[in-house]
N, C-alpha and C positions, 0 to 999 in steps of 0.2 A: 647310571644311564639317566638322562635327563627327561622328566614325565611326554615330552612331547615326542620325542625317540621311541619313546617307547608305545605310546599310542600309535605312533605311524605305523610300527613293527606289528602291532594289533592289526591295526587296518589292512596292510598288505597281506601279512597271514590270511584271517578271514576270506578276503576278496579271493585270492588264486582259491581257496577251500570252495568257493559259493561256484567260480566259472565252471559249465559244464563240460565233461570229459568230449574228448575229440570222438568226432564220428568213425566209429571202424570201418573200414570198409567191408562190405560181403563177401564171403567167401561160395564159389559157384562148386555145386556137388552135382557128383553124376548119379542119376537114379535109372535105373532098369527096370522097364517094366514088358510083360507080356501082354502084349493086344490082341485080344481074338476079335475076328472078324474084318481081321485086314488082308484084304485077300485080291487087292491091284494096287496102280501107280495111282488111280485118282485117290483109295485111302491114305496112298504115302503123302500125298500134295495135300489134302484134306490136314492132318495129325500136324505136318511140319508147320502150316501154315497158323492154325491153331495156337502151336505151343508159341510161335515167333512173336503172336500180336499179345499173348499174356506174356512173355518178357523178349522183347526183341534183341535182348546180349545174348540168348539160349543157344548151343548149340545142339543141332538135332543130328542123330546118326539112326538110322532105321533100316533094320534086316528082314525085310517082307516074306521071303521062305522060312524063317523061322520067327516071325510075330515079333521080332523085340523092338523096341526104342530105347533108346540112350539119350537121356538128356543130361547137357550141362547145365545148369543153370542156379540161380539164388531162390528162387520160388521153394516152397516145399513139396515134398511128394506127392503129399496130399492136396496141393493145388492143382500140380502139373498132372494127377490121376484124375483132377475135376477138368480138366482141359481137355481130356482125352474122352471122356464120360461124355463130355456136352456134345462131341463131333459124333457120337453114336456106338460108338466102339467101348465093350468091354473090357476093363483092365483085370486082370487074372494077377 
């Protein structure tokens, strides 16, 4: 193999080793949490509206007779529990 071949072959190697890997896309998880002190429709409006403007893909589902919310979303728990925390509402 002729040195300049083979330098190329160096280069190209290298190069695709250096470009950075393709962006994954996020995977959206459901988390369930217990809210106490949700206890009308303005909490439910309040929680939904909350979770939507920290990720507006989120899907919310919420069962007012029994306290729970269901979120889809890519956030973490622990955010979407700080979402819930800042509208006033305890998460249990």
């Amino acid at each position: 193999m002729p040195m300049r071949e083979a330098s190329a072959n160096w280069v190209s190697r290298t190069v695709a080793f250096l470009r950075p890997p393709p962006i994954l896309e996020s995977v959206a998880v459901n988390h369930q949490f217990t809210v106490l002190g949700m206890t009308c429709k303005k909490c439910v409006v309040a929680i939904n509206e909350a979770v939507l403007k920290a990720d507006p893909a989120a899907t919310v589902a919420i069962e007012l007779d029994r306290q729970q919310v269901i979120i889809e979303s890519d956030l973490s728990r622990e955010k979407l529990a700080d979402v819930i925390l800042d509208e006033g509402f305890v998460v249990a």
